[in-house]
Every structure is written in C-alpha cells, then in structure tokens.
N, C-alpha and C positions, 0 to 999 in steps of 0.2 A: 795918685801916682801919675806921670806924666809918661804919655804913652807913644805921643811925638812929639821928638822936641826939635825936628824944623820948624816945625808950627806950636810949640807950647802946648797940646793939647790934651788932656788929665782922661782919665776914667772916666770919673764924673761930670765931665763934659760929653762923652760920649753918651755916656747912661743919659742924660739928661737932655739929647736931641735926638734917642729916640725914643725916650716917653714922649715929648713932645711931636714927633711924627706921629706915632701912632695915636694918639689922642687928635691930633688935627685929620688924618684919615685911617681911618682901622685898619682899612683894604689895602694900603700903601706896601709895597715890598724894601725894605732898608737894605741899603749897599753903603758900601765905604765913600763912596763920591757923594751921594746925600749926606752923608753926615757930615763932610766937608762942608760942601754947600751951606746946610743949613748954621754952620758955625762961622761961614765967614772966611771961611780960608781953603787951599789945597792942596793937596799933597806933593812932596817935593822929589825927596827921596826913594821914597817907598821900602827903606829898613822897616819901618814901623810896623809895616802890615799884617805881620802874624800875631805882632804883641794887638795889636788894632782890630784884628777879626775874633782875637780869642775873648778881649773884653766885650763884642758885639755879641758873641753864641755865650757869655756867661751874664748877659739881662734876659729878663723873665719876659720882657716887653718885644723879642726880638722875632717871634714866631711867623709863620710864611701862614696867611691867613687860609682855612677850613678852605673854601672856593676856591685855590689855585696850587691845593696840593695834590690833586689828583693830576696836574696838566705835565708834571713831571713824569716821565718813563720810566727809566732806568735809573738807579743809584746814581751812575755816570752819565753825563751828555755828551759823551764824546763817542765817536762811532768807530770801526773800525777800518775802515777807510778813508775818513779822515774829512768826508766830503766829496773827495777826487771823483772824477771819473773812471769809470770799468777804463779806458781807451791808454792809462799812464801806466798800466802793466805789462804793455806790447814790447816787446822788446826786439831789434832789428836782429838778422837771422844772418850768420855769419857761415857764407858758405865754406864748406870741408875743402883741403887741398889736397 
C-alpha cells in the first residue's frame, strides 16, 4: 500500500528501513525523518504522516530500546507552562478611577 504518494513510498518500504535500522544499530531510536533519510527522499506534504506513523507503531522492529525507556518522565513531554518563564504572568495593574 502506498503510504505517501509525494514520494511513492509503500508499507513495505517502510517496514523494511526499519528492519534495516535496527539491524545496522539496535540502540538507534527511528523517527519519520530517518526513514526518509535512509530511503532517499523527504517529506513534502506532510498529509501522510498519520497514515506514516501508524505503519511505523504497527512493525514489531519499531521498539524504543530497554536503556532509554526509563529516560522518559511522564506519558507527556509537554509541561504545563509551557517552558515560559514565572515573569510572562505579570500583568500591568490598572489603576481604579
């Protein structure tokens, strides 16, 4: 099945650079930009990418390796601040008439 077709790129193309990622290094983490990469091409659009990430979480080869799943915190990396600083809450004080 062809999974982008800015770039022509099937299923089994995907499945099959990242068994070859992982085979060339266990420890590697695979992102959608690697698999471009290592295919030759890159992304255009970016329509594809849900159909593109659901064929990457449905190979068996696609696991975040033992050593680097603890480095992960929370479900989410996203914080509730957002990063900002405490100092972006201040708000100027509007004297009473």
């Amino acid at each position: 099945m062809i999974v982008c077709h800015c770039t022509n790129i099937t299923d089994h193309e995907i499945r099959a650079a990242i068994d070859w990622m992982r085979a060339a290094d266990p420890q590697t983490i695979i992102t959608p930009g690697k698999i471009y990469h290592a295919l030759g091409k890159s992304a255009d659009c970016g329509g594809c990418m849900p159909l593109f990430l659901d064929t990457m979480r449905a190979t068996d080869n696609l696991e975040v390796p033992m050593q680097l799943r603890a480095l992960r915190v929370d479900d989410t990396q996203e914080s509730a601040d957002e990063g900002r600083p405490q100092s972006h809450r201040i708000l100027k004080q509007i004297p009473a008439a």
